[in-house]
C-alpha positions as CSV (number, residue, x, y, z in Angstrom):
1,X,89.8,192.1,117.4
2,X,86.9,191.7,114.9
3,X,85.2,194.6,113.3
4,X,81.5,195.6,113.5
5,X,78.7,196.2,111.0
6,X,75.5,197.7,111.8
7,X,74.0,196.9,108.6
8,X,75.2,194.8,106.2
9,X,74.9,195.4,102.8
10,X,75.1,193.7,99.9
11,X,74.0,195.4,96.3
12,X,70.5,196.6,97.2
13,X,70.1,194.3,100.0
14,X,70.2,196.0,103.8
15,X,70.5,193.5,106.4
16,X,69.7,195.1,110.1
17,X,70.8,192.7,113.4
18,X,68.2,192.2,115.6
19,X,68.8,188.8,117.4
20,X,71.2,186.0,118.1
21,X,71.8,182.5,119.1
22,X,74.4,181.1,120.0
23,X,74.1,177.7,118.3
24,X,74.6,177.6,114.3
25,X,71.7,175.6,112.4
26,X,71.6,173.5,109.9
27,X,70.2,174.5,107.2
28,X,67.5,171.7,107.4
29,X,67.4,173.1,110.8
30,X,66.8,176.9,109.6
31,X,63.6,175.8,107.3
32,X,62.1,173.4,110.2
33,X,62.5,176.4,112.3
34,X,61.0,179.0,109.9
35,X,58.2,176.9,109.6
36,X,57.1,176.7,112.9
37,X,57.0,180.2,113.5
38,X,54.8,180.8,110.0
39,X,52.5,178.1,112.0
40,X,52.5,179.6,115.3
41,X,51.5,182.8,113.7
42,X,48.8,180.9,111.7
43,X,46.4,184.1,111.8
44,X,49.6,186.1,110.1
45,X,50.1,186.3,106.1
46,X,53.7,184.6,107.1
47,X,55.3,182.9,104.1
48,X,58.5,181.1,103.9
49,X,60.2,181.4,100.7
50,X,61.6,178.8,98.8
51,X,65.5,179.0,98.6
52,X,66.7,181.3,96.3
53,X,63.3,182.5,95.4
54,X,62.8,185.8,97.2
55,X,66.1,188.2,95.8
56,X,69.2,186.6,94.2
57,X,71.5,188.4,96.8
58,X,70.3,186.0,99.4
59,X,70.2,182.9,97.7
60,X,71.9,180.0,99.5
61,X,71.0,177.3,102.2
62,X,72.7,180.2,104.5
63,X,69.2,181.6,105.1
64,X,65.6,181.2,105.1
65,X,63.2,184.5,104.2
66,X,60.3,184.8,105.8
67,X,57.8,187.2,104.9
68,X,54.7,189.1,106.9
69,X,51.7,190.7,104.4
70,X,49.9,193.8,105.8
71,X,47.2,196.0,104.2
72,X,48.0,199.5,104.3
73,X,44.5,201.3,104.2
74,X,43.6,204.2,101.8
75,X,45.2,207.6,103.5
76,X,47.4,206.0,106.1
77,X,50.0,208.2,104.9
78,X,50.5,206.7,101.2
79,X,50.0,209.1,98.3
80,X,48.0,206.1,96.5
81,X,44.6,206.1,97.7
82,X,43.9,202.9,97.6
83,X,44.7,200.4,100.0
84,X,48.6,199.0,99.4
85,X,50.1,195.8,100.6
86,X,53.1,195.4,102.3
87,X,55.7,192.5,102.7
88,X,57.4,192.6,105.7
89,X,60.7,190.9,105.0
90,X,62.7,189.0,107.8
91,X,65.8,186.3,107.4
92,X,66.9,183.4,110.0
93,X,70.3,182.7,108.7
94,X,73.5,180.9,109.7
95,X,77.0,181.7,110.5
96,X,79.5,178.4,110.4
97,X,82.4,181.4,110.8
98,X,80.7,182.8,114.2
99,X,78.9,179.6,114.9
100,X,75.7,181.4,115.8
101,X,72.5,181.7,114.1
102,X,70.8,185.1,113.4
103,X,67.6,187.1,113.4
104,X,67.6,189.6,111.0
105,X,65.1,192.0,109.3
106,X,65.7,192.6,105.8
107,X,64.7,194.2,102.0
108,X,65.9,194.6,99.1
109,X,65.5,198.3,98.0
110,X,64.6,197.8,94.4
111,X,61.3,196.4,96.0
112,X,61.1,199.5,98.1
113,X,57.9,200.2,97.0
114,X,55.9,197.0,98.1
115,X,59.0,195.9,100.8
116,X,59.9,196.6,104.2
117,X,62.3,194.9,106.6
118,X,60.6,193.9,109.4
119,X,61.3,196.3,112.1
120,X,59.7,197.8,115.5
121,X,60.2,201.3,113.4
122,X,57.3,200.4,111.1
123,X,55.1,198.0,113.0
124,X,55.8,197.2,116.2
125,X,53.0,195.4,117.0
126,X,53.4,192.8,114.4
127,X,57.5,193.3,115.0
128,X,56.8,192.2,119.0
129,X,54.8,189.4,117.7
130,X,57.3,188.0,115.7
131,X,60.0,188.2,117.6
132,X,58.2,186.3,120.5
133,X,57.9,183.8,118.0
134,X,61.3,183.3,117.1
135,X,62.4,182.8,120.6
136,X,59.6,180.6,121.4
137,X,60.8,178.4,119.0
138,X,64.3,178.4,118.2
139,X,65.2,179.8,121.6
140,X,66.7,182.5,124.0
141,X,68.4,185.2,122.2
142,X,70.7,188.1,122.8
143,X,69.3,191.2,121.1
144,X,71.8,192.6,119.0
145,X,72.8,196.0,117.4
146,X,75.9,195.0,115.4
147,X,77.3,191.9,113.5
148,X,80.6,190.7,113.6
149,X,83.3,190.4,111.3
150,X,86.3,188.5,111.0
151,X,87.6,192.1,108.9
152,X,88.6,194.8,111.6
């Protein structure tokens, strides 16, 4: 029986599970994908990052980050007041063990102050419109609250 994580953790990385498909992409595969939801959100700050560009904990052709900019006005809450921005962090990456691809928002918390992992909890909207682009392009998915793991 395989074990359960409902967030994986690695150094200051927290990955959360939010969706997943039940095919395992290439990694030329993951980028073409990433890529075509940063265009269908074309009036979204969406970036895909270079491998191995966005935290070292995730480097690897298991992945792609993708990244959503916001502007936080002055007084929404910040102490700062000026207006902040924030990166929205979000991985498509690939598991050859499960044979599944996965959704995942994401952040490294030494960029805690600039980063976020792209969940309903802190923008919904933008979270909703993301995650209809993901499964308009790469697919149906099963939400998720856990991943698996081979250790029980």
């Amino acid at each position: 029986m395989p074990g359960c994580l409902t967030v994986w953790r690695m150094g200051p990385v927290e990955i959360h599970p939010h969706l997943s498909w039940s095919e395992c992409l290439s990694p030329e595969q993951l980028r073409e994908k990433a890529h075509e939801v940063q265009t269908n959100l074309n009036d979204l700050n969406v970036k895909v990052w270079d491998q191995s560009t966005y935290t070292c904990e995730t480097n690897g052709s298991w992945n792609v980050t993708l990244s959503v900019s916001d502007v936080v006005p002055a007084g929404s809450g910040s102490k700062n007041s000026l207006e902040s921005k924030i990166e929205y962090i979000y991985m498509i990456r690939r598991d050859s063990k499960f044979n599944k691809t996965f959704g995942c928002p994401y952040y490294n918390s030494e960029y805690c102050n600039t980063d976020r992992p792209l969940l309903e909890y802190y923008n919904s909207g933008l979270f909703k419109r993301f995650e209809s682009a993901l499964i308009e392009v790469i697919g149906e998915a099963e939400h998720i609250d856990h991943f698996e793991t081979s250790i029980n």
